[in-house]
PyMOL Python script that loads the backbone (N, CA, C, O; Angstrom):
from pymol import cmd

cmd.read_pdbstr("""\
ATOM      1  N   UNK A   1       0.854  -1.180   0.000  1.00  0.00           N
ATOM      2  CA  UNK A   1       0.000   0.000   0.000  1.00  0.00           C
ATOM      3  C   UNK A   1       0.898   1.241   0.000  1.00  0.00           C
ATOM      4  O   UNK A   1       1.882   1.252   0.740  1.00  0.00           O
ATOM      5  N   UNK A   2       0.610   2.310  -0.806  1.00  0.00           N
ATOM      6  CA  UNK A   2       1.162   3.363  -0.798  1.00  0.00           C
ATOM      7  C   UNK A   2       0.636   4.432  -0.029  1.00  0.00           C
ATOM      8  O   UNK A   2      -0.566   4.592   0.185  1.00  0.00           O
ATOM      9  N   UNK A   3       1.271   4.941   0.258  1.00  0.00           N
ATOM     10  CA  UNK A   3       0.304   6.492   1.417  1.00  0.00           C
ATOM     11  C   UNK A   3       0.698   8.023   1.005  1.00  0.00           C
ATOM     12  O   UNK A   3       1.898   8.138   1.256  1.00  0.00           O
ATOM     13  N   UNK A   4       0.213   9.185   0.505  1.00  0.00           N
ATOM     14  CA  UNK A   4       0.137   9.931  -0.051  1.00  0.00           C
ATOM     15  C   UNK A   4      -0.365  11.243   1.087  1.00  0.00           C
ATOM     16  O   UNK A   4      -1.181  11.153   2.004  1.00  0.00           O
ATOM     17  N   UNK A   5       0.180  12.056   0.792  1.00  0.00           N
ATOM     18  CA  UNK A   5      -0.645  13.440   1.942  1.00  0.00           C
ATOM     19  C   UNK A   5      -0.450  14.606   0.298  1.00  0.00           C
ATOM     20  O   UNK A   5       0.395  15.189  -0.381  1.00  0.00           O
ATOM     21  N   UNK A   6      -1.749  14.368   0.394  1.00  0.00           N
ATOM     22  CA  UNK A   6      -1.894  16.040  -0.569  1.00  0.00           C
ATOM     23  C   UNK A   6      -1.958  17.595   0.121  1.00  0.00           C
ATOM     24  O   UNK A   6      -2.366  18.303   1.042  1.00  0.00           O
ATOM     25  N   UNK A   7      -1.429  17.521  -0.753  1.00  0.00           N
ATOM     26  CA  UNK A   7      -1.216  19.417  -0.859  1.00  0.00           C
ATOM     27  C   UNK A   7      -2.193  19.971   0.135  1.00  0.00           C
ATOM     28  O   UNK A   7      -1.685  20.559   1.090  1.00  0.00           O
ATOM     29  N   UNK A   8      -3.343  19.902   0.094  1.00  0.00           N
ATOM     30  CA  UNK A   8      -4.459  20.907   1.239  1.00  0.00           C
ATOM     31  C   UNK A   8      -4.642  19.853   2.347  1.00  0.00           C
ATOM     32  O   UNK A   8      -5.633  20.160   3.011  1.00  0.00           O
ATOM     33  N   UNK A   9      -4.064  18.737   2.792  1.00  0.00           N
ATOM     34  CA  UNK A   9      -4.148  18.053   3.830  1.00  0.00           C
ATOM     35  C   UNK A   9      -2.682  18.762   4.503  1.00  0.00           C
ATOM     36  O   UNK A   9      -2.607  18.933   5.719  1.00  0.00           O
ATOM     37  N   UNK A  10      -1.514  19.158   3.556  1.00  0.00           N
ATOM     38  CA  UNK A  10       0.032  19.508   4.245  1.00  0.00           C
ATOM     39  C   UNK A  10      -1.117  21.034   4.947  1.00  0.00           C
ATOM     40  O   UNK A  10      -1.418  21.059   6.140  1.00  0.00           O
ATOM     41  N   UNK A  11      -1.622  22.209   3.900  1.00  0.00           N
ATOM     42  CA  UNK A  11      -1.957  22.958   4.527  1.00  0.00           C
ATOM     43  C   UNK A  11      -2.335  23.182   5.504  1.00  0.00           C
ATOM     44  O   UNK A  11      -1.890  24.172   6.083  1.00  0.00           O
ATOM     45  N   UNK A  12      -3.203  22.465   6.046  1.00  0.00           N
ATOM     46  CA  UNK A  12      -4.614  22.342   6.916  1.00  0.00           C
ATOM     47  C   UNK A  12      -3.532  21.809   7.940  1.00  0.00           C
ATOM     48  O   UNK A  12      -3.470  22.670   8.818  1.00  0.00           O
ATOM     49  N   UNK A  13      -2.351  20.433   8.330  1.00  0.00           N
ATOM     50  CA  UNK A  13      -2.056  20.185   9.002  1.00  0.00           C
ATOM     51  C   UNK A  13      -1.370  21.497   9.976  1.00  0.00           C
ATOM     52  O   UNK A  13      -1.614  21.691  11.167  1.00  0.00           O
ATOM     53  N   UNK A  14      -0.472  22.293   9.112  1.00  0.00           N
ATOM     54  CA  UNK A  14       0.376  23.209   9.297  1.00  0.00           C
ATOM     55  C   UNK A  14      -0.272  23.790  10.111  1.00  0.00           C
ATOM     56  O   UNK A  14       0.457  23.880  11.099  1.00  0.00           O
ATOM     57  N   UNK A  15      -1.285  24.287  10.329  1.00  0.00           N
ATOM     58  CA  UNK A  15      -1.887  25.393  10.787  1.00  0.00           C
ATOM     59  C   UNK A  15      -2.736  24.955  12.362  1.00  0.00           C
ATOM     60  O   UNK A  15      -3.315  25.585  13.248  1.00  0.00           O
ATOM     61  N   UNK A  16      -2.393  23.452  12.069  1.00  0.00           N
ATOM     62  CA  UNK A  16      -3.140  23.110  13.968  1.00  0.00           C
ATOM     63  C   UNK A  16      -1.755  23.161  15.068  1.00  0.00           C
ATOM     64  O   UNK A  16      -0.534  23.071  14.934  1.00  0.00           O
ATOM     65  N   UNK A  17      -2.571  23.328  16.043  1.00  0.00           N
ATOM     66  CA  UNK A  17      -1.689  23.365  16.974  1.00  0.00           C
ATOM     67  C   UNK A  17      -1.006  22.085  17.219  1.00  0.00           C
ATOM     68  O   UNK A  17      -1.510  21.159  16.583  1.00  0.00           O
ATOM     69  N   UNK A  18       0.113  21.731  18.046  1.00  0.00           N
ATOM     70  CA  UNK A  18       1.263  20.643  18.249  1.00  0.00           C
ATOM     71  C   UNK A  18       0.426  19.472  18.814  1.00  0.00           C
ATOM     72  O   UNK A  18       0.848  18.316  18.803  1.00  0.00           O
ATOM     73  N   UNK A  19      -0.379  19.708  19.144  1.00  0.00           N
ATOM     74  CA  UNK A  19      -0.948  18.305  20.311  1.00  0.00           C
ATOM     75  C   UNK A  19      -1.924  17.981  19.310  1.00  0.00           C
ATOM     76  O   UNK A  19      -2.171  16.776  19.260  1.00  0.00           O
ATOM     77  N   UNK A  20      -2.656  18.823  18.364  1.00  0.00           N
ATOM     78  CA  UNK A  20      -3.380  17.804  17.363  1.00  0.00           C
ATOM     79  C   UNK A  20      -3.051  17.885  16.205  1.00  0.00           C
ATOM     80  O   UNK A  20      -3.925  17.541  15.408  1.00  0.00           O
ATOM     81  N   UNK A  21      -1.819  18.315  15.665  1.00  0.00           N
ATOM     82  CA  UNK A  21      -0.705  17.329  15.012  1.00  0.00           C
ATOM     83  C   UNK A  21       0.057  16.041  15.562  1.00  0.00           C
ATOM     84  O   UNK A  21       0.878  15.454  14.858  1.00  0.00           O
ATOM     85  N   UNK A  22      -0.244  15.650  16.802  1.00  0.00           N
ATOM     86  CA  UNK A  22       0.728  14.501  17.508  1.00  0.00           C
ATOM     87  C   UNK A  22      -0.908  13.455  17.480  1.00  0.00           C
ATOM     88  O   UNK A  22      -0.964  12.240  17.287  1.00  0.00           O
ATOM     89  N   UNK A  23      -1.823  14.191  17.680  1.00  0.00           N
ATOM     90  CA  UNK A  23      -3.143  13.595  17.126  1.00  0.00           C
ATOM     91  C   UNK A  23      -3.096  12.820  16.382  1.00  0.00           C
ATOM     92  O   UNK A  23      -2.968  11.608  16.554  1.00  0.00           O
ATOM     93  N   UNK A  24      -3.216  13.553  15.190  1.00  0.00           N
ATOM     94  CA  UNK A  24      -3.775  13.166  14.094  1.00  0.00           C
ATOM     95  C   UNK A  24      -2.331  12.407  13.374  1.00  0.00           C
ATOM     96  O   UNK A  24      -2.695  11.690  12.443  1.00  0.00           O
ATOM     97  N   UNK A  25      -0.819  12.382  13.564  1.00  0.00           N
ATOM     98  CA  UNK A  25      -0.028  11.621  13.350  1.00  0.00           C
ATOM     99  C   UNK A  25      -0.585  10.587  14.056  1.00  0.00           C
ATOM    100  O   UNK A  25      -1.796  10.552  13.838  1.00  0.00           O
ATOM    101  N   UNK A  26      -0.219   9.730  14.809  1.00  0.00           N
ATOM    102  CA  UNK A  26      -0.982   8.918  15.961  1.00  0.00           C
ATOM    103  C   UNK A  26      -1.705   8.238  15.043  1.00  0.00           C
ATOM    104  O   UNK A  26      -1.395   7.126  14.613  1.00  0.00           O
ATOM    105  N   UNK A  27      -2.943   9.050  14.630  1.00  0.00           N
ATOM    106  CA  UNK A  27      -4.302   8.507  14.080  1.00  0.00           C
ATOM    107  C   UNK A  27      -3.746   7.321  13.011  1.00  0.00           C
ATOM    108  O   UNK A  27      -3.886   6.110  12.841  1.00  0.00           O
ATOM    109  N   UNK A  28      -3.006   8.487  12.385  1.00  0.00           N
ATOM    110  CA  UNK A  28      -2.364   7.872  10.680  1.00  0.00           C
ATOM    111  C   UNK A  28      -1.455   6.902  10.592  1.00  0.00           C
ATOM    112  O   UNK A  28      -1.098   6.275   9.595  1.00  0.00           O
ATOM    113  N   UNK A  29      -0.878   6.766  12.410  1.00  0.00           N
ATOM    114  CA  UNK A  29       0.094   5.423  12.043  1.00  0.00           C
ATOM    115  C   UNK A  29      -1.457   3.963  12.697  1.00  0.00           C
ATOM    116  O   UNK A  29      -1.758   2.786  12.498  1.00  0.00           O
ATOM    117  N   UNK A  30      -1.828   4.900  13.321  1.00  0.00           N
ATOM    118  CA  UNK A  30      -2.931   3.199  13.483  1.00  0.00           C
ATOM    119  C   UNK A  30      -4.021   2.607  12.128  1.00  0.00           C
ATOM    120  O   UNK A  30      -4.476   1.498  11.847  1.00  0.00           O
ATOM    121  N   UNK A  31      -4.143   4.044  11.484  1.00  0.00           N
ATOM    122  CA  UNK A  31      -4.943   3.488  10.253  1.00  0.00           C
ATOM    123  C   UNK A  31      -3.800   2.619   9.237  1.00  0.00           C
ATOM    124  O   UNK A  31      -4.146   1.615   8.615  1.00  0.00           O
ATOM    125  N   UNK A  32      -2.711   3.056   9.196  1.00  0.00           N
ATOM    126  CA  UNK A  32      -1.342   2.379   8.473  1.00  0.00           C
ATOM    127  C   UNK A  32      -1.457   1.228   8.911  1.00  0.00           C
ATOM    128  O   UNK A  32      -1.291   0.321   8.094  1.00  0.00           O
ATOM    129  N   UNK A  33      -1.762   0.885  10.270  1.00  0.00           N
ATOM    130  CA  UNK A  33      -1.388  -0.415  10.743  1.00  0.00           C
ATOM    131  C   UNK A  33      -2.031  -1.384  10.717  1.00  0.00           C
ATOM    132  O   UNK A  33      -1.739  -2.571  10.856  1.00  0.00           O
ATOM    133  N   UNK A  34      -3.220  -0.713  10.474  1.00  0.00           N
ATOM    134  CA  UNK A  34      -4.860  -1.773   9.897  1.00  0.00           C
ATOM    135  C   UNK A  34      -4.428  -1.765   8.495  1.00  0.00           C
ATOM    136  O   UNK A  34      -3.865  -2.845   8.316  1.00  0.00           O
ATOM    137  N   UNK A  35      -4.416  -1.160   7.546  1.00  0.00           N
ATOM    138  CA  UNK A  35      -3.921  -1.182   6.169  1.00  0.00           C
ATOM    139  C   UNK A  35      -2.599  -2.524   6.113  1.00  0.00           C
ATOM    140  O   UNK A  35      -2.452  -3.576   5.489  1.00  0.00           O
ATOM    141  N   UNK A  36      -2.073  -2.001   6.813  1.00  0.00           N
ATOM    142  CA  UNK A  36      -0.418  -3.331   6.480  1.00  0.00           C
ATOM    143  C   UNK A  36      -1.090  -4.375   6.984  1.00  0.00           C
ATOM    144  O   UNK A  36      -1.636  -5.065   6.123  1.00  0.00           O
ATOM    145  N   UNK A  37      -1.311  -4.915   8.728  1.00  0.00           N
ATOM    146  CA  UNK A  37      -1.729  -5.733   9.357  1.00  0.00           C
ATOM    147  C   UNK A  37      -2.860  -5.988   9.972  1.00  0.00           C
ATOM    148  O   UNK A  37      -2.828  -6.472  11.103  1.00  0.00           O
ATOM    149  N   UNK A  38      -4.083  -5.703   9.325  1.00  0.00           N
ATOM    150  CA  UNK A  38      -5.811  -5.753   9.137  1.00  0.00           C
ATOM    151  C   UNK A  38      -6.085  -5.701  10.807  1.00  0.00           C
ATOM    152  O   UNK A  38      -7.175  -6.180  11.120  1.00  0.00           O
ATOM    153  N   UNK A  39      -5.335  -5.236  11.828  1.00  0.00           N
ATOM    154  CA  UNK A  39      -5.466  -4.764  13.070  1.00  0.00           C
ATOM    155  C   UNK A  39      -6.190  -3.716  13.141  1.00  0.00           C
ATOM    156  O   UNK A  39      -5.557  -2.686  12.905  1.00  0.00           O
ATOM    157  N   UNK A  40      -7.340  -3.571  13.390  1.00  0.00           N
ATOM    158  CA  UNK A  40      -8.500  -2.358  13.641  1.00  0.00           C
ATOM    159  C   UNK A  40      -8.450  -1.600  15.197  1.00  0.00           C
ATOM    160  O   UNK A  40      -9.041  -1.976  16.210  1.00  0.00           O
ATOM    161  N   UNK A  41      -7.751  -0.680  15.073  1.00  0.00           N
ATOM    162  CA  UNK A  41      -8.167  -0.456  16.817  1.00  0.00           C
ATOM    163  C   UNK A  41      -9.062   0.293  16.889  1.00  0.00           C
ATOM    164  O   UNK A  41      -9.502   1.148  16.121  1.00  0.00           O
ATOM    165  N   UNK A  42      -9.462  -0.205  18.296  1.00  0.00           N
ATOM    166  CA  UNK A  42     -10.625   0.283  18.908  1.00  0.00           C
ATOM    167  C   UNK A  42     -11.241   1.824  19.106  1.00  0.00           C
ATOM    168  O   UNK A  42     -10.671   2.299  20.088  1.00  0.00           O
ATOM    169  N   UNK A  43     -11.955   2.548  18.685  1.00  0.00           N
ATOM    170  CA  UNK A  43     -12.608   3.481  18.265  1.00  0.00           C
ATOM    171  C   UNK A  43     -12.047   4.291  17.360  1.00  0.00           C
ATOM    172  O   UNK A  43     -11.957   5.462  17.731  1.00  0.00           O
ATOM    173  N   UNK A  44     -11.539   3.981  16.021  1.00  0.00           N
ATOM    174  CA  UNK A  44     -10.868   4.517  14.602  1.00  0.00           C
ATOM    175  C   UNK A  44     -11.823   5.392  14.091  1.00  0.00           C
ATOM    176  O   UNK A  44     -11.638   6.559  13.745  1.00  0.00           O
ATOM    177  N   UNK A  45     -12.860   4.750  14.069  1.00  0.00           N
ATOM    178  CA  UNK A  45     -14.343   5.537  13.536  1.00  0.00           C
ATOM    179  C   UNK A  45     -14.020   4.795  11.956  1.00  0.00           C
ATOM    180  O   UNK A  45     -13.159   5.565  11.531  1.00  0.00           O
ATOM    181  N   UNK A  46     -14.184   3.959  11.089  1.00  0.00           N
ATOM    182  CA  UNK A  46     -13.319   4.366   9.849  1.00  0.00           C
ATOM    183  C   UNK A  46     -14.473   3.929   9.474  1.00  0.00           C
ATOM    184  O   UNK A  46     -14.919   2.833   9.812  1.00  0.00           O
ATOM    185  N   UNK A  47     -15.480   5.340   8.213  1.00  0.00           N
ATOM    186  CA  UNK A  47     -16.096   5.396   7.384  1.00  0.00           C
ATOM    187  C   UNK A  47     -16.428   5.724   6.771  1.00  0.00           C
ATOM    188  O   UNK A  47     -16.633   6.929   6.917  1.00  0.00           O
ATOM    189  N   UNK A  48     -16.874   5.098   5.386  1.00  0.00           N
ATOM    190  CA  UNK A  48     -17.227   5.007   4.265  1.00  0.00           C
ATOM    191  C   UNK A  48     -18.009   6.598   4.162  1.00  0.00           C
ATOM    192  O   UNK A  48     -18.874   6.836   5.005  1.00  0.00           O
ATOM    193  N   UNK A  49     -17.789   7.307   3.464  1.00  0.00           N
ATOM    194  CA  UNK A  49     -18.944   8.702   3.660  1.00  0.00           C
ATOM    195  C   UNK A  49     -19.320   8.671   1.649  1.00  0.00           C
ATOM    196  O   UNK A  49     -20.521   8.820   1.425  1.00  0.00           O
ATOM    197  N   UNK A  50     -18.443   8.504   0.370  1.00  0.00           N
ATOM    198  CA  UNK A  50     -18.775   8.615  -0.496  1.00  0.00           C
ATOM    199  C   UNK A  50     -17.866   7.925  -1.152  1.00  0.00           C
ATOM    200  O   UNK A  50     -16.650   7.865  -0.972  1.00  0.00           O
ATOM    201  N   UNK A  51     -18.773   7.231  -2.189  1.00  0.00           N
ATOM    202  CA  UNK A  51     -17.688   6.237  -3.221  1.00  0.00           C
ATOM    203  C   UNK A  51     -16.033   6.087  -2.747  1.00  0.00           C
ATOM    204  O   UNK A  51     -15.629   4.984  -2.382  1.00  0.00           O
ATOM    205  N   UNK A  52     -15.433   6.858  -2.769  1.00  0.00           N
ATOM    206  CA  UNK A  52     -13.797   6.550  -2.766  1.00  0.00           C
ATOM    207  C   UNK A  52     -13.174   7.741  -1.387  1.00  0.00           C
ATOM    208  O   UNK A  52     -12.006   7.987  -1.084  1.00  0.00           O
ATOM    209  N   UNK A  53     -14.211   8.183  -0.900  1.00  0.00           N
ATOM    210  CA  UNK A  53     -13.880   8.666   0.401  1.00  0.00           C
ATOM    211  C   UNK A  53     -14.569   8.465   1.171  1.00  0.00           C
ATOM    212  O   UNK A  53     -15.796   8.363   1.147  1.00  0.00           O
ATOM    213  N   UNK A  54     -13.093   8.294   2.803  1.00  0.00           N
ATOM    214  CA  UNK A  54     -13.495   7.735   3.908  1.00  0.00           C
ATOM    215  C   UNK A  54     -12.688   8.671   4.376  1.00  0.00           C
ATOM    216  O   UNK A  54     -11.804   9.370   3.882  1.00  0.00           O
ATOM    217  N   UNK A  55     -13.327   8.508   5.794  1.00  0.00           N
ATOM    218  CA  UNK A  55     -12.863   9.122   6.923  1.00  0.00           C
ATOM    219  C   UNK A  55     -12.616   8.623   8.447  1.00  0.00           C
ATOM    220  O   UNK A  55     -13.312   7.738   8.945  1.00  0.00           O
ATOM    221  N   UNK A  56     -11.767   9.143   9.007  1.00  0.00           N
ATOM    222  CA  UNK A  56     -11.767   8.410  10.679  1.00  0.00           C
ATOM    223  C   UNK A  56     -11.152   9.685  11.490  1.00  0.00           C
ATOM    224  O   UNK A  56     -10.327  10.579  11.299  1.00  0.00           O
ATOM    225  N   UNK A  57     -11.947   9.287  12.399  1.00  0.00           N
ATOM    226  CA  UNK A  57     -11.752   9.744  14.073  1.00  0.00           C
ATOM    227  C   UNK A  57     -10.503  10.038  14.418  1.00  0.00           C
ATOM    228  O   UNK A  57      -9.610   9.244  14.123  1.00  0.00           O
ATOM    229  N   UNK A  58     -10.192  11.327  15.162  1.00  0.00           N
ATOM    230  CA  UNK A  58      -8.781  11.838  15.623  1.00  0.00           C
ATOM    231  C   UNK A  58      -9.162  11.580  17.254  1.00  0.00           C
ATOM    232  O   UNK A  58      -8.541  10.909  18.078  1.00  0.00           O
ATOM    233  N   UNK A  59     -10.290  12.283  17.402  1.00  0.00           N
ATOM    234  CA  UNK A  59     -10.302  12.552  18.582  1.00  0.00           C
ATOM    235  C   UNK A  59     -12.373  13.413  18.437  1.00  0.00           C
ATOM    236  O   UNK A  59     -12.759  13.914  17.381  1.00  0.00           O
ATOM    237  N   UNK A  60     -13.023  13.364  19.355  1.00  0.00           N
ATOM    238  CA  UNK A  60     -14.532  13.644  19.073  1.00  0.00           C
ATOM    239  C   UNK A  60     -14.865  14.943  18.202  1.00  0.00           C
ATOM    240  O   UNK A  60     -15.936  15.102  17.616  1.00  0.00           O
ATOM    241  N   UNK A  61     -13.726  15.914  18.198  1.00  0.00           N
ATOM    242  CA  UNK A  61     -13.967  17.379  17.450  1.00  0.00           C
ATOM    243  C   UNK A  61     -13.281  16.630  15.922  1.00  0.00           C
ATOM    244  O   UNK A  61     -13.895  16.617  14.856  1.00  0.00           O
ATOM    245  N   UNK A  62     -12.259  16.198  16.078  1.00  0.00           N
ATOM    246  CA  UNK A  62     -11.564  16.558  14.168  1.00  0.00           C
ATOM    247  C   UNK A  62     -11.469  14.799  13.604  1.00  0.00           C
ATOM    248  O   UNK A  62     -11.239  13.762  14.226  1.00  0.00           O
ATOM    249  N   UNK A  63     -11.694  15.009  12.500  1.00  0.00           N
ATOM    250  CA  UNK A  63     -11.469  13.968  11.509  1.00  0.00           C
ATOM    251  C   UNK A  63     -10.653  13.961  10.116  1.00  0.00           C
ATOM    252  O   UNK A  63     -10.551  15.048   9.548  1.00  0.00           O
ATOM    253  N   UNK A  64     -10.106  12.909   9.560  1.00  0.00           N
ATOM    254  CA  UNK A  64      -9.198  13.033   8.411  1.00  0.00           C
ATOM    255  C   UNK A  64      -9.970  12.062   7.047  1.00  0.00           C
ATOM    256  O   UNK A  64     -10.411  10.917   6.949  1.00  0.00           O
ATOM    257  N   UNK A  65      -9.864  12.968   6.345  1.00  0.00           N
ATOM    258  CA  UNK A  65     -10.570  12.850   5.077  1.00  0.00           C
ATOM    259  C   UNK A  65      -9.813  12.014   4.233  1.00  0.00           C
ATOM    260  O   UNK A  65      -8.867  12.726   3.897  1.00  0.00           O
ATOM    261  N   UNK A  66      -9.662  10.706   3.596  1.00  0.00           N
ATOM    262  CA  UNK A  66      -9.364  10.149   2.780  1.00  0.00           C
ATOM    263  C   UNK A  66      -9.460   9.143   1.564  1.00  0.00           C
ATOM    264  O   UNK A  66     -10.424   8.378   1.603  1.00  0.00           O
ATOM    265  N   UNK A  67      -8.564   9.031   0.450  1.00  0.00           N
ATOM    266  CA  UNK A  67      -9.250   8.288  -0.555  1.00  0.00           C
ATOM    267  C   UNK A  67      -8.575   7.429  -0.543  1.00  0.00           C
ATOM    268  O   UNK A  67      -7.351   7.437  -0.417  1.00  0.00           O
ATOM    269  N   UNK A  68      -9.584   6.173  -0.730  1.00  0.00           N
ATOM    270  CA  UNK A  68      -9.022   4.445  -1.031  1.00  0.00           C
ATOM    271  C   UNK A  68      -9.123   3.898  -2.418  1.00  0.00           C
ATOM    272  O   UNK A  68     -10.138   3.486  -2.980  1.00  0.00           O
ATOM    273  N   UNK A  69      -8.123   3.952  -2.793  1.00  0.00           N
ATOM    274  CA  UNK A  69      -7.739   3.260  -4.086  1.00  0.00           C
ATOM    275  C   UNK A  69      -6.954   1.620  -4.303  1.00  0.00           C
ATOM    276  O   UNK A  69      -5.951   1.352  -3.642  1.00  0.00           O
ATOM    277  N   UNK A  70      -7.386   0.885  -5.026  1.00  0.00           N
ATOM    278  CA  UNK A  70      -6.585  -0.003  -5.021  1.00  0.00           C
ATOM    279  C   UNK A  70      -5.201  -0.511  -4.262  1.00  0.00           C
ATOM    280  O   UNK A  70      -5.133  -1.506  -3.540  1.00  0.00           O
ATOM    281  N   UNK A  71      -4.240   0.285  -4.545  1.00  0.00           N
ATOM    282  CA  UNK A  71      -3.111   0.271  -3.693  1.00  0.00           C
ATOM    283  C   UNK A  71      -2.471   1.437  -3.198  1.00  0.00           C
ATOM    284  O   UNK A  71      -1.295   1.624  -2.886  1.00  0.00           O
ATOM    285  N   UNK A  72      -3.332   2.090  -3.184  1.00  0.00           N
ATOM    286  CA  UNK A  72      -3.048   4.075  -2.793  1.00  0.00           C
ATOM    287  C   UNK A  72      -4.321   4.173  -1.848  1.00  0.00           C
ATOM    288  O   UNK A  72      -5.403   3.590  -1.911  1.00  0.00           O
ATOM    289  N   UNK A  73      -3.684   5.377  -0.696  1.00  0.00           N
ATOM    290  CA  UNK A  73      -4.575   5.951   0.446  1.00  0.00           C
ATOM    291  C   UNK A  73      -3.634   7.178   0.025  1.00  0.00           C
ATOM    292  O   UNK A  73      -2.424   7.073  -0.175  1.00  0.00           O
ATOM    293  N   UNK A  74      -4.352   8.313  -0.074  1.00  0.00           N
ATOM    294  CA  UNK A  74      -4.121   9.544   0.055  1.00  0.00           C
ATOM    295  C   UNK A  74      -5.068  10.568   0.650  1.00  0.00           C
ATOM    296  O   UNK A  74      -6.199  10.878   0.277  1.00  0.00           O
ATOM    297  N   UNK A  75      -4.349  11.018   1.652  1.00  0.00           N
ATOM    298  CA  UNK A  75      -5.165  12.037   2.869  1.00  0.00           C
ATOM    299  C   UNK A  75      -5.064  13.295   2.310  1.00  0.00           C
ATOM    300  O   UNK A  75      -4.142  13.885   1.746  1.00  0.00           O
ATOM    301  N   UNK A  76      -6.408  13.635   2.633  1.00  0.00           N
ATOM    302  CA  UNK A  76      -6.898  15.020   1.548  1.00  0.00           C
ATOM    303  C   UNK A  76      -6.921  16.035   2.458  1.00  0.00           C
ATOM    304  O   UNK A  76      -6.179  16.979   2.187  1.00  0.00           O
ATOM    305  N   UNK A  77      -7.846  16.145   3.905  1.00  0.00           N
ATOM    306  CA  UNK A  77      -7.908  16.989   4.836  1.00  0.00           C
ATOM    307  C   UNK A  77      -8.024  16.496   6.139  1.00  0.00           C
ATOM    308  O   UNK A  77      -8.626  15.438   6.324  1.00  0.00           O
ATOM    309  N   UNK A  78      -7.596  17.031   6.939  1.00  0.00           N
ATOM    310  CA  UNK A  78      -7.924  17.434   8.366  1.00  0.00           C
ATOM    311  C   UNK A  78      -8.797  18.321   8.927  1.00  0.00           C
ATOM    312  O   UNK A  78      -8.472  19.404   8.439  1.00  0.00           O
ATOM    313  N   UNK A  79      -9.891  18.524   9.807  1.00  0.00           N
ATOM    314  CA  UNK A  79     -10.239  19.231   9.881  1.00  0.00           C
ATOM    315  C   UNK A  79     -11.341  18.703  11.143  1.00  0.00           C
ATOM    316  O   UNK A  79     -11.279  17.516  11.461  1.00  0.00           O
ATOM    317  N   UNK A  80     -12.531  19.780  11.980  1.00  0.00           N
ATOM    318  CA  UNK A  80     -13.308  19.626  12.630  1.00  0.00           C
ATOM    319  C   UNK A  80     -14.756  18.959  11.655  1.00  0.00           C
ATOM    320  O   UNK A  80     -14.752  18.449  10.535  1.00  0.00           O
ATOM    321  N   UNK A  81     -15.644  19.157  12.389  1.00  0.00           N
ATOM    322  CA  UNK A  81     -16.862  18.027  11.661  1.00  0.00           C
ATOM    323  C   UNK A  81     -17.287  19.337  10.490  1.00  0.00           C
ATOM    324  O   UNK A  81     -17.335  19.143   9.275  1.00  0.00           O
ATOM    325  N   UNK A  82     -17.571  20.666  11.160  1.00  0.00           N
ATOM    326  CA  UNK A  82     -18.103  21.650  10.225  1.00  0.00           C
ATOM    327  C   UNK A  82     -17.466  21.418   8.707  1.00  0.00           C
ATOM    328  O   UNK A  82     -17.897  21.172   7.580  1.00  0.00           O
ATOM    329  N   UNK A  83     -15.697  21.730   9.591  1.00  0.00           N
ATOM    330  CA  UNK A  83     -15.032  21.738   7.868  1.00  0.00           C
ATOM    331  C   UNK A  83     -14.839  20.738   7.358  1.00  0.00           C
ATOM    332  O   UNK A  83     -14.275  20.770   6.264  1.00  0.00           O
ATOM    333  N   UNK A  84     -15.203  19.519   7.903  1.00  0.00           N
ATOM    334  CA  UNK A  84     -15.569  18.392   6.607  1.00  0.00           C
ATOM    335  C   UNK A  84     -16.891  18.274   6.098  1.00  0.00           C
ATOM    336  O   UNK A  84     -17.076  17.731   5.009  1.00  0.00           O
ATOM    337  N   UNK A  85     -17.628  18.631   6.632  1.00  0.00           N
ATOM    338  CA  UNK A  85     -18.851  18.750   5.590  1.00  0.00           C
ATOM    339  C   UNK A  85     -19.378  19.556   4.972  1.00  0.00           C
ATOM    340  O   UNK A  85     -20.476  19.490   4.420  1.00  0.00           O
ATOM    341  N   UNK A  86     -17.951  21.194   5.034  1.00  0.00           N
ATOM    342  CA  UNK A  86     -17.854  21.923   4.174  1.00  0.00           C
ATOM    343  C   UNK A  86     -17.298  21.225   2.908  1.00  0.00           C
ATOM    344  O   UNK A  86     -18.032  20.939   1.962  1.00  0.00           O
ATOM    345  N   UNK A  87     -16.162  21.001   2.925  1.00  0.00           N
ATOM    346  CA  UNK A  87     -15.294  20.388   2.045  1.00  0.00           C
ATOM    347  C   UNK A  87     -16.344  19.465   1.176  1.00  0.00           C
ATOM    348  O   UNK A  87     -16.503  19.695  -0.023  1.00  0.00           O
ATOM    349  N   UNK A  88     -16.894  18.643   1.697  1.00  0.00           N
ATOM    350  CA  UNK A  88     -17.497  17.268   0.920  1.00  0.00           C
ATOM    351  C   UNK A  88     -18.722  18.241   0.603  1.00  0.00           C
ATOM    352  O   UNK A  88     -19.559  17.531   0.045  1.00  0.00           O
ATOM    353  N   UNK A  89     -19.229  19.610   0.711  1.00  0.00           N
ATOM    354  CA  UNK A  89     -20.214  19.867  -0.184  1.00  0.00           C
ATOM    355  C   UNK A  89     -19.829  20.223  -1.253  1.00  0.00           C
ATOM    356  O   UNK A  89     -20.619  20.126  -2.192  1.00  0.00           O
ATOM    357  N   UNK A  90     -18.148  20.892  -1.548  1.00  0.00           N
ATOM    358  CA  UNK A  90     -17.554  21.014  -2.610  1.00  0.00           C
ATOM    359  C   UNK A  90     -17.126  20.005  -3.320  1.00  0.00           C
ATOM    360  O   UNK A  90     -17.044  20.183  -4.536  1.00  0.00           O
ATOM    361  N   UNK A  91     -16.912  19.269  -3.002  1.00  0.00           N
ATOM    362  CA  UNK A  91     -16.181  18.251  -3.986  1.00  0.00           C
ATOM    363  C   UNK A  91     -17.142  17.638  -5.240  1.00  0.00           C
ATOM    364  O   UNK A  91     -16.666  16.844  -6.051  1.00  0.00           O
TER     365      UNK A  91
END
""", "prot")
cmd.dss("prot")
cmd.show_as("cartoon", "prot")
cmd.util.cbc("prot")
cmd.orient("prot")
């Protein structure tokens, strides 16, 4: 599996504070670790919201937006619940 961080996911990270960047890293090595070794931990949140994007749980305020492809995951955004269901009205 390949893993990818786009361009407005680097943005969006940049701009949170240190403890939910250590978050949402965290998050991304346990979703990695279900991806390599089908180990699910316990409250990931990981779901399906539209055809080729999913999302999971940081923590009860923010979630990370991503697409599942064959052998590619690339993380699109970070963000609280508002600004993901800003985002996904644009897309």
């Amino acid at each position: 599996m390949r893993y990818e961080y786009k361009s407005s996911f680097d943005k969006v990270f940049k701009k949170l504070g240190l403890n939910r960047q250590e978050k949402v890293i965290d998050t991304i090595s346990i979703l990695i670790d279900f991806f390599e070794n089908r180990k699910k931990a316990k409250g990931l949140g990981l779901k399906n919201l539209r055809e080729n994007y999913w999302e999971i749980r940081v923590n009860v305020k923010d979630r990370i937006i991503f697409t599942l492809e064959k052998d590619k995951v690339a993380f699109i955004i970070v963000g609280n619940h508002d600004e993901i269901k800003k985002f996904l009205r644009n897309i």
